[in-house]
C-alpha positions in Angstrom: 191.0 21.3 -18.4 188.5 22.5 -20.6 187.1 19.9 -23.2 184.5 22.0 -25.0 186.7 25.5 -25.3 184.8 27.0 -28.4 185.9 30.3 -28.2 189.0 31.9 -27.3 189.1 35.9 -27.5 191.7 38.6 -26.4 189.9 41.7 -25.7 192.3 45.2 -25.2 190.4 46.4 -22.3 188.0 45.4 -19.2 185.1 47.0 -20.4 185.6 45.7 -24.3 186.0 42.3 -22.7 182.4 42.3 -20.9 180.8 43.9 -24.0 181.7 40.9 -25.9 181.0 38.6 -23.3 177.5 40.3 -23.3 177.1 39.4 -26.9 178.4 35.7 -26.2 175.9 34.8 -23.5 172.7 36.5 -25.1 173.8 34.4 -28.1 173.8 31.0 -25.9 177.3 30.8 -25.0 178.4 29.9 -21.3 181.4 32.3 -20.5 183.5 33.7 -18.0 185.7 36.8 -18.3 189.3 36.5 -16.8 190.8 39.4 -15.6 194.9 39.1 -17.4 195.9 35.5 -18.3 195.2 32.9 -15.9 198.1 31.2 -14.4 196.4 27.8 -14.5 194.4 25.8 -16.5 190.3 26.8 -16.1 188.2 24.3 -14.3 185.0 25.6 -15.4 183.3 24.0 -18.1 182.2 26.8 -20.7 181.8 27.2 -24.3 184.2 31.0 -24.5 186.6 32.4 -22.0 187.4 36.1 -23.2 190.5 37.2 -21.2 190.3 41.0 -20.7 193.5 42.9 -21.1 194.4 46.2 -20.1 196.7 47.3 -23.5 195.2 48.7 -25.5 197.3 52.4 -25.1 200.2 50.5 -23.7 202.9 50.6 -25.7 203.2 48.1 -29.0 205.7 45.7 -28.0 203.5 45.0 -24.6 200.4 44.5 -26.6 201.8 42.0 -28.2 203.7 40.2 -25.9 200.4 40.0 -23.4 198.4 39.3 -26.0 200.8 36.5 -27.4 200.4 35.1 -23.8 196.7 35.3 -23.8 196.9 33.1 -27.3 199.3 30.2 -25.8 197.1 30.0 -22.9 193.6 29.8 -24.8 195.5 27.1 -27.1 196.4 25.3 -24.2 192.8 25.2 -23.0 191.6 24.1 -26.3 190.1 27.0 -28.2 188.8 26.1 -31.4 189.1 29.6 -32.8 190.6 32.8 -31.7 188.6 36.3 -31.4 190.7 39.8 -31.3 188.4 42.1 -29.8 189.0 45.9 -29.9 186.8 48.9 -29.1 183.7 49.9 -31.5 185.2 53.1 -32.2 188.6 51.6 -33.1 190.7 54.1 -31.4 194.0 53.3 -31.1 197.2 55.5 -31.2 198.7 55.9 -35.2 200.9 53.4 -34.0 198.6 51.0 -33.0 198.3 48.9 -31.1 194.9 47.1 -33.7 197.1 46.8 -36.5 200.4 45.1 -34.4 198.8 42.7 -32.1 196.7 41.4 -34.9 199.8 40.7 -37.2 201.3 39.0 -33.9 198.4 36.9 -33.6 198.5 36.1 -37.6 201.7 35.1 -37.1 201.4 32.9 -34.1 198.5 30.9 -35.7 199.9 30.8 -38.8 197.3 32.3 -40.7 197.6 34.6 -43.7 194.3 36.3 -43.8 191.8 37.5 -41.1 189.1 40.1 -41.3 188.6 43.8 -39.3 185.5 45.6 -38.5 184.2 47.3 -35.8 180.3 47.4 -36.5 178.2 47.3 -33.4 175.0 48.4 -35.1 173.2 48.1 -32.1 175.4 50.7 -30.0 174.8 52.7 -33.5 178.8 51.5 -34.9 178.3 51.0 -38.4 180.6 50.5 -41.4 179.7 51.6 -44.9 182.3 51.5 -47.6 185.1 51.1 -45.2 184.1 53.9 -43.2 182.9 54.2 -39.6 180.2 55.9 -38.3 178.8 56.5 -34.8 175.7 57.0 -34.9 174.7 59.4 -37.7 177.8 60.8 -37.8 181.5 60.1 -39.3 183.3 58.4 -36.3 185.8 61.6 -36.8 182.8 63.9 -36.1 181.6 62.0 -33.2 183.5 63.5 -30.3 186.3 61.1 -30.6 188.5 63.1 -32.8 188.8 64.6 -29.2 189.4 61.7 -27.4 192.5 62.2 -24.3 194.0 58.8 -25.0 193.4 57.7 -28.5 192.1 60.5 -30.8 190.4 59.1 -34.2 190.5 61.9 -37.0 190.2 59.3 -39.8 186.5 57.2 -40.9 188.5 55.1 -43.2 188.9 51.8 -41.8 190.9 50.5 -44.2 193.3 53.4 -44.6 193.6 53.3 -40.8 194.5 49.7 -40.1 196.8 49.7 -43.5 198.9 52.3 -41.9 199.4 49.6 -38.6 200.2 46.6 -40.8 202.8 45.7 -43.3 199.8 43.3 -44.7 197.7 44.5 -47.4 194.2 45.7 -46.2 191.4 45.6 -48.5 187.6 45.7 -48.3 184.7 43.5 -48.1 181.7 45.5 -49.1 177.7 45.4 -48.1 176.9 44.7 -51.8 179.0 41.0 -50.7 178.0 41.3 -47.4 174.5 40.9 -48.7 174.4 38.0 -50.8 175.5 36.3 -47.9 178.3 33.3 -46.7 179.1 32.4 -50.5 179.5 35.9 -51.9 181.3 36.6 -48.7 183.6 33.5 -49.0 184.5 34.3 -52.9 185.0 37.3 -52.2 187.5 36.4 -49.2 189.0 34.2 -52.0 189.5 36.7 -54.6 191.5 39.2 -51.4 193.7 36.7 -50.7 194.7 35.6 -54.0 195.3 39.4 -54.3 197.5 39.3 -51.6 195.7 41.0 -48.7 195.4 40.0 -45.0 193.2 42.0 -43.1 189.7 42.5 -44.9 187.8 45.4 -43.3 183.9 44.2 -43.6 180.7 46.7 -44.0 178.1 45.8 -41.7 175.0 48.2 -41.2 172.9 46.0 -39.1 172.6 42.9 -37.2 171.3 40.9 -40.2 174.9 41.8 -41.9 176.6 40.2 -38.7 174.6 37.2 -38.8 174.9 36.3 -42.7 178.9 37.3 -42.2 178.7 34.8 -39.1 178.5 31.5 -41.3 181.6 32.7 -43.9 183.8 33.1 -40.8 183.3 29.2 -39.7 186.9 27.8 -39.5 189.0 30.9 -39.7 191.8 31.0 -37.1 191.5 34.3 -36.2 188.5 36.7 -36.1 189.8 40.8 -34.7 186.2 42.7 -34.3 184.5 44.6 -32.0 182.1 43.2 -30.3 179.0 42.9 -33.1 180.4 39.9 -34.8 180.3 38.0 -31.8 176.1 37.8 -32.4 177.1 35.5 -35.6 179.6 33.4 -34.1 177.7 30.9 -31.4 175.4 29.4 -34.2 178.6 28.0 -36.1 179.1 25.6 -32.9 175.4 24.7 -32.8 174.3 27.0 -30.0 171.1 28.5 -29.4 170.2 31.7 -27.3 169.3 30.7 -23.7 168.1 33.0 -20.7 170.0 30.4 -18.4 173.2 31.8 -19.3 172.9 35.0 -18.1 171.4 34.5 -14.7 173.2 36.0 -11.3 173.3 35.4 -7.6 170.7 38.1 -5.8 172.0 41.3 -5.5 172.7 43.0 -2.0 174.7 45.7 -0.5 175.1 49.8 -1.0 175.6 50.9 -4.5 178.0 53.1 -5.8 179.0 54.9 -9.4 182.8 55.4 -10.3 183.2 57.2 -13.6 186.4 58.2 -15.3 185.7 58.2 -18.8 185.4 62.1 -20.5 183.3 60.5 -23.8 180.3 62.8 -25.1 177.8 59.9 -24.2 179.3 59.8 -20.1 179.3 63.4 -19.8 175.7 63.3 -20.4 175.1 60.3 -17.8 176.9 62.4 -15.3 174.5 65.2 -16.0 171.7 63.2 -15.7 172.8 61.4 -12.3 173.4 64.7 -10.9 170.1 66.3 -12.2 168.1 63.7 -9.9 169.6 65.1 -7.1 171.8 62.4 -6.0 175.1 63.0 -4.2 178.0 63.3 -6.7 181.6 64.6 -6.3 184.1 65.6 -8.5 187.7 64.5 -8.4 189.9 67.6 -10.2 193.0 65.9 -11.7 195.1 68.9 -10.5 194.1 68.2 -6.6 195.9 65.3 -7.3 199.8 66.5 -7.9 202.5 66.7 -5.5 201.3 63.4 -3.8 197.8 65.0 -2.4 196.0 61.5 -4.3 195.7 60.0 -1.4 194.3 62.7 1.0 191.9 63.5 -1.8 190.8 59.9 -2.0 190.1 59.8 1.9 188.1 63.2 1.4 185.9 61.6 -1.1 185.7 58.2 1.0 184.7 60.3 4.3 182.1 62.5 2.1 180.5 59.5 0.5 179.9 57.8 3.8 177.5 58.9 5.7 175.3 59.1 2.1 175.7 55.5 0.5 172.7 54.5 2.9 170.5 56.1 1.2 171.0 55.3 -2.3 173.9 55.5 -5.1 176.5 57.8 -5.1 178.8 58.9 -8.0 182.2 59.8 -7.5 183.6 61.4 -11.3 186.7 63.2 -13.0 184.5 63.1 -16.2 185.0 66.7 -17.6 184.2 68.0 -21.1 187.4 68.3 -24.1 188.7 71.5 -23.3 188.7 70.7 -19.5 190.6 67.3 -20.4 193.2 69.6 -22.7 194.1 71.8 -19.9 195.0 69.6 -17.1 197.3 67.5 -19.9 198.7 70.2 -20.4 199.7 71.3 -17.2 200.7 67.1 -16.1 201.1 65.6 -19.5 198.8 63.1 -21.1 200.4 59.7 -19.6 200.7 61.2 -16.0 197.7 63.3 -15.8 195.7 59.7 -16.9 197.9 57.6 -14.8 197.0 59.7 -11.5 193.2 59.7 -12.5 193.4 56.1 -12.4 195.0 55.8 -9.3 192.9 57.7 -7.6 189.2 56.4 -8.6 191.0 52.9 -8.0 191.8 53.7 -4.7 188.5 55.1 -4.4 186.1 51.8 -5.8 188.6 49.6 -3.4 187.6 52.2 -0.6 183.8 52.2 -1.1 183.8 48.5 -1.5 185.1 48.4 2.1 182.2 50.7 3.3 179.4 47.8 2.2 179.1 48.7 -1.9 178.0 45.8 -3.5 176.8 46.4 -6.1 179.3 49.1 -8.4 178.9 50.7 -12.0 182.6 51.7 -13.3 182.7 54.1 -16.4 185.6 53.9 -18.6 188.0 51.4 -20.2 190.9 52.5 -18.6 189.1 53.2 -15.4 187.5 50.0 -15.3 190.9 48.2 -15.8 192.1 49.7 -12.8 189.1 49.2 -10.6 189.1 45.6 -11.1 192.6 45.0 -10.7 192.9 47.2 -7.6 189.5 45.2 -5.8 191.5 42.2 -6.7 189.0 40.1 -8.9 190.6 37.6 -11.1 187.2 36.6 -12.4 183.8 37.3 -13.5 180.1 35.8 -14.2 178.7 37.6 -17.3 175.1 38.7 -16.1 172.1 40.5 -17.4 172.2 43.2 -19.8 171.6 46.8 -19.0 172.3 48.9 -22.8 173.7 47.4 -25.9 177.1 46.0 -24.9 177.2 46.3 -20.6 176.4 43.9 -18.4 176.1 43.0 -15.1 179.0 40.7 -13.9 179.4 38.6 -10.6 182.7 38.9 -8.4 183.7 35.6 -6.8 184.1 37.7 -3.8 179.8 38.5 -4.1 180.2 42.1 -5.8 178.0 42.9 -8.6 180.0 45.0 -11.0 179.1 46.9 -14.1 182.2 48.5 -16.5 180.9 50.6 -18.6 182.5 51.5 -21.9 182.8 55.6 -22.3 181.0 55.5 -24.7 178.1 53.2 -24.1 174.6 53.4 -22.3 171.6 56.0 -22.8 171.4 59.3 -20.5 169.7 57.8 -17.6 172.3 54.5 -17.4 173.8 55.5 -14.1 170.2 55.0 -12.2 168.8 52.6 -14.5 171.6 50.3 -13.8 170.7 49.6 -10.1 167.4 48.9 -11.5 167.8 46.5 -13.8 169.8 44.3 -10.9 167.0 44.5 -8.2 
């Protein structure tokens, strides 16, 4: 068993899960990513296990329930603390599932108060008044108020969350945030004795994350995005450390799987295919009336013959309105559902022509990817852009999952780069 389990955190999706373990590691934290709950104790001695879910747009009651398991197995390994992790953009359905599974985990630790933000100032995620921005924008004028899956046409933090929790939601704001771990802690204080149990926290920079860092030492349960994370390690005496981050040597072809239809992945695909590099198009409609797997075995016998000489990319990233039309002709669940499928079946199919070394775009699509080459594990690596890593398979593929969201223009070449 692990003796020295510092960190326990629950992230909703594969590629959340990585982002965080980015932050962990370049902060001096030894991790490894699970893929689901384990179903035995870890041998590896580390200082943060984050165990990467796939539920975030599943419904409620599953949320809950696997994230209730992730808890009683990151108790049972000794976590000190427990850390919630949700996407930057905190898209969820009206329903939830931010505001549910964090009441769940309130509960089962026996905690009355916790705190909620987002901020990832480095991937431009900020939080001003209790309201989130990507980049210079309102996050509800950033291209995800058109988001497939999990549309966000609110900013307000704290009027989002408050209407997925029966707890009172309140604000910590940057004038606190400021004056650092005592303002931070009265004003924690004052919330509580006020009756409110979620605490949505302004942070415009990293310097915000690191003086709300100390004022979090001790709580139970931390629910973030990924940004806090860079506060965290110090409260257990850690340091950043190169060492940490450090991979086997990379080999093999190399490959780019992207489902993801966000504003910033659209662009990546447009760059990719600008540099003249083979790329291919998977239409969502090709893949009714069970044509997904004849359409899979086109793509596999088209990508081929090309993977020796360089990347490939292999896409159903398509602008809004596309998106819109094909749900409407399948229906949101299925029309997502049979996307999956396929680009699974596809990353399982390249990996058996020689790719090595993969970048998967998406939450969703990297959750699928990873469960359908089988790994159960990962080593977090070196980081390309704010938030994505490089990870290490057990079975010797290098692997990127990309949040939609994440990465400059030119990620999908500079990726392979990075690892040589």
């Amino acid at each position: 068993m692990t003796k020295t389990l510092k960190l326990g955190c629950i992230a909703d999706d594969f590629t959340g899960a990585t982002d965080l373990a980015n932050n962990l590691v370049r902060s001096g934290m030894r991790v490894v990513q699970t893929i689901g709950v384990p179903t035995g104790p870890l041998a590896a001695e580390v200082d943060a296990v984050v165990v990467a879910l796939k539920s975030r747009t599943i419904p409620a009651a599953e949320a809950i329930a696997q994230s209730l398991d992730a808890l009683k197995w990151l108790q049972a390994q000794g976590a000190q603390q427990i850390y919630f992790k949700y996407c930057s953009t905190f898209d969820s359905t009206p329903e939830g599932n931010i505001g549910p599974v964090t009441e769940a985990l309130m509960d089962a630790l026996g905690t009355d108060f916790t705190i909620a933000t987002p901020a990832f100032p480095d991937n431009g995620r900020t939080v001003f008044k209790g309201y989130l921005f990507a980049g210079n924008v309102l996050l509800n004028e950033s291209g995800m108020q058109n988001h497939p899956l999990t549309p966000m046409t609110d900013a307000n933090l704290v009027r989002v969350m408050q209407a997925q929790t029966k707890r009172k939601v309140g604000l910590i704001d940057y004038k606190t945030v400021a004056q650092g771990e005592g303002a931070i802690r009265e004003r924690i204080a004052a919330l509580r004795a006020d009756g409110v149990g979620v605490a949505v926290v302004d942070a415009t920079s990293n310097d915000d994350l690191h003086l709300l860092g100390p004022a979090l030492k001790g709580m139970p349960l931390v629910t973030a995005g990924s940004g806090v994370a860079i506060g965290l390690p110090a409260n257990f005496g850690l340091k950043p450390s190169l060492q940490a981050s450090q991979l086997p040597a990379a080999s093999g072809l190399q490959a780019v799987v992207s489902g993801s239809c966000s504003v910033a992945t659209n662009a990546q695909v447009a760059h990719f295919k600008a540099t003249g590099r083979p790329a291919r198009a998977i239409d969502p409609a090709s893949l009714m009336h069970g044509q997904s797997d004849a359409v899979v075995q086109q793509v596999l016998a088209w990508a081929a013959p090309l993977l020796k000489d360089g990347p490939v990319l292999v896409y159903s990233t398509a602008e809004p309105d596309a998106v819109k039309a094909v749900q409407a002709q399948l229906g949101v669940a299925e029309a997502g559902a049979l996307v999956e499928h396929a680009l699974a079946a596809v990353a399982r199919g390249l990996v058996g022509l020689g790719v090595k070394q993969l970048v998967v775009a998406g939450g969703e699509t990297s959750g699928a990817c990873v469960q359908a080459l089988g790994i159960a594990q990962l080593q977090i690596g070196p980081q390309i852009d704010p938030g994505v890593p490089w990870c290490h398979a057990p079975s010797g593929v290098h692997i990127t999952l990309k949040s939609g969201n994440f990465g400059t223009e030119d990620f999908f070449t500079k990726a392979f780069a990075t690892l040589q």
